[in-house]
C-alpha atoms as an extended CHARMM CRD file, in Angstrom:
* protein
*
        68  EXT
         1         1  UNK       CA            102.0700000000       81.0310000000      101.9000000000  PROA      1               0.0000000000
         2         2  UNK       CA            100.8270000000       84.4160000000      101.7460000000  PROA      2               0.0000000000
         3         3  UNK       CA             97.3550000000       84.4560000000      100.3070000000  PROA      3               0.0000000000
         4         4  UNK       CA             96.5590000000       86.6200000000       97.6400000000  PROA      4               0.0000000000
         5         5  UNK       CA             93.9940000000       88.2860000000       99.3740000000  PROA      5               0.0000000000
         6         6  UNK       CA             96.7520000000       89.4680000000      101.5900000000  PROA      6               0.0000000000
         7         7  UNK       CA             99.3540000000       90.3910000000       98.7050000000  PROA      7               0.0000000000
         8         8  UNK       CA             96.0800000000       93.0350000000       97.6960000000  PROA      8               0.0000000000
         9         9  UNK       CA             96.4670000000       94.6600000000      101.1240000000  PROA      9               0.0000000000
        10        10  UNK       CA             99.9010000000       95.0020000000      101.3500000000  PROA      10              0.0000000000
        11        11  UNK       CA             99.8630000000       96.1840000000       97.1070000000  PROA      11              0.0000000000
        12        12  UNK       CA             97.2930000000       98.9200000000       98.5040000000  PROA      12              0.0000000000
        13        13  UNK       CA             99.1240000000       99.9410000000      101.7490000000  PROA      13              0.0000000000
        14        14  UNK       CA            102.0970000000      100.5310000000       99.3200000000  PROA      14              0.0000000000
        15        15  UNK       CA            100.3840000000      102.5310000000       96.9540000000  PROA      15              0.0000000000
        16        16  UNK       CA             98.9460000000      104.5860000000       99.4930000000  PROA      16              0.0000000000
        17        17  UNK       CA            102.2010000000      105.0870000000      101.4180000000  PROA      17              0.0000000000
        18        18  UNK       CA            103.6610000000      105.8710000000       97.8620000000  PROA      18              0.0000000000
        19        19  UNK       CA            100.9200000000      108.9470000000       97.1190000000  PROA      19              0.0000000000
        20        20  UNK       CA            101.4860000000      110.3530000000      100.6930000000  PROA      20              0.0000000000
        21        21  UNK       CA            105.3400000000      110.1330000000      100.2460000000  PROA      21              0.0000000000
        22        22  UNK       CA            106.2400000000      111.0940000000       96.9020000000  PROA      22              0.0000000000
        23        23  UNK       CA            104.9440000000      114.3670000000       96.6100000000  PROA      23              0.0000000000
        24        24  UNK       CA            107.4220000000      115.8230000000       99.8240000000  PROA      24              0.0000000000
        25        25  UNK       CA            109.9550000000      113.3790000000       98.5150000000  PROA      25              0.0000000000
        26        26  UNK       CA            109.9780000000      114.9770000000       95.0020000000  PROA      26              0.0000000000
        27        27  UNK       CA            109.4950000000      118.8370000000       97.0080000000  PROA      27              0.0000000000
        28        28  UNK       CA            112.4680000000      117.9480000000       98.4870000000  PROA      28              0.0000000000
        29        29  UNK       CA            115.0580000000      116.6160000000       95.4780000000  PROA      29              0.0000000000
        30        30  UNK       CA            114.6230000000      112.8210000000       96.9290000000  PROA      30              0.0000000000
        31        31  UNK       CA            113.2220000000      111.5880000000       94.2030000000  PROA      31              0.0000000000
        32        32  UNK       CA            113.1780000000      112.7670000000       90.4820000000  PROA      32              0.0000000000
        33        33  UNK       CA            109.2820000000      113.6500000000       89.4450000000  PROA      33              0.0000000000
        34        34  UNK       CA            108.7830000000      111.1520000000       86.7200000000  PROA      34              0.0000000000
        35        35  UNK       CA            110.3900000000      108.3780000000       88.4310000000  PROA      35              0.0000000000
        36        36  UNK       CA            108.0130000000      108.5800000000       91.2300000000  PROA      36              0.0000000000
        37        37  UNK       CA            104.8920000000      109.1630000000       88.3540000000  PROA      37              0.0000000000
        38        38  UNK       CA            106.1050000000      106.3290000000       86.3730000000  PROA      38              0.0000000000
        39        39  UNK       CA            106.6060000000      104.3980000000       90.3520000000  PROA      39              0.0000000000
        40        40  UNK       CA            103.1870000000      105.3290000000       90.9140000000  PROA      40              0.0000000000
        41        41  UNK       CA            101.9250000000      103.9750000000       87.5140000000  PROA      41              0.0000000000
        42        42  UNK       CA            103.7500000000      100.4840000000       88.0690000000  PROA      42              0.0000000000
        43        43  UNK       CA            101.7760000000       99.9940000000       92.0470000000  PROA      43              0.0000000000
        44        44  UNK       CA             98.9950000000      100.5680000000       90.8610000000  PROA      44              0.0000000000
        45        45  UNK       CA             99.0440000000       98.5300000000       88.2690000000  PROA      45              0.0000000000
        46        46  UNK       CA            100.1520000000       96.1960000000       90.4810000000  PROA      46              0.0000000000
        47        47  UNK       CA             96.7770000000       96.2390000000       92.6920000000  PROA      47              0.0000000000
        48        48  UNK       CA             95.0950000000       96.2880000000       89.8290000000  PROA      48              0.0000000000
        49        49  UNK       CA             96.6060000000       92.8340000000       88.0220000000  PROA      49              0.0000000000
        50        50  UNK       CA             96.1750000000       91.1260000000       91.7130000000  PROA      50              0.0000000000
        51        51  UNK       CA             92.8920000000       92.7050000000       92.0310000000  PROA      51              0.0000000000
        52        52  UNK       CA             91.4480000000       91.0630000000       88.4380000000  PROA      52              0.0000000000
        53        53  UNK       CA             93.5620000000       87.5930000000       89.2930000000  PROA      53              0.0000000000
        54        54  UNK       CA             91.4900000000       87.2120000000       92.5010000000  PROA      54              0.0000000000
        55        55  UNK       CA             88.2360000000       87.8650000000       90.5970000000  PROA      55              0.0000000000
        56        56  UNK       CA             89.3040000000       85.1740000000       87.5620000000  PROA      56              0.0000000000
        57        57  UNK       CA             90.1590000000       82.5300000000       90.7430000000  PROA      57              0.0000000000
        58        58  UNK       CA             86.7690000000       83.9080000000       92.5080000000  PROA      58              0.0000000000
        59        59  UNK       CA             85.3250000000       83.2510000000       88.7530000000  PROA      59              0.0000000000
        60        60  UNK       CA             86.6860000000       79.5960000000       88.2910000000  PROA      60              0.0000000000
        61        61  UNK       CA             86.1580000000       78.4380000000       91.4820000000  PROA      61              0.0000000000
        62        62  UNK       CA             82.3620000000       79.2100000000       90.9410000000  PROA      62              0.0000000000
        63        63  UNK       CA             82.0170000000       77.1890000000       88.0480000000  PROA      63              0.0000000000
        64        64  UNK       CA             84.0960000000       74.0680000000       89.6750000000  PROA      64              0.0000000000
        65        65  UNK       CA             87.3300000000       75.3380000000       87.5230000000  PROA      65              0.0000000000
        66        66  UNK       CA             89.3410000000       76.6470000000       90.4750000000  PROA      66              0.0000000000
        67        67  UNK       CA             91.3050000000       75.6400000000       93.1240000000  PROA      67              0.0000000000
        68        68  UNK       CA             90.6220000000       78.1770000000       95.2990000000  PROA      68              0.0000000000
């Protein structure tokens, strides 16, 4: 199983390989300029709904509701 501690990293290390990517990618005709905004948008978001599911399970499992 891969934790969800780990999912964070790897949702980060995408979005970060996404901002120093896109812009050259888009430069170049590789990829249309609001597909990578809108791309960019939907990672982060990403990090962001992982990022406030770990602190709800961080939450519960203080108060004996959790599992983990």
């Amino acid at each position: 199983m891969i934790t969800l501690e780990e999912q964070i990293a790897e949702a980060r290390r995408e979005l970060a390989l996404r901002k120093a990517c896109y812009p050259a990618w888009v430069k170049n005709g590789k990829l249309d300029a609001g597909a990578a905004k809108y791309q960019l948008l939907c990672q982060q978001e990403i990090v962001r709904t992982l990022m406030r599911t770990d602190a709800e399970q961080r939450q519960m499992s203080l108060f004996g509701g959790g599992q983990g």
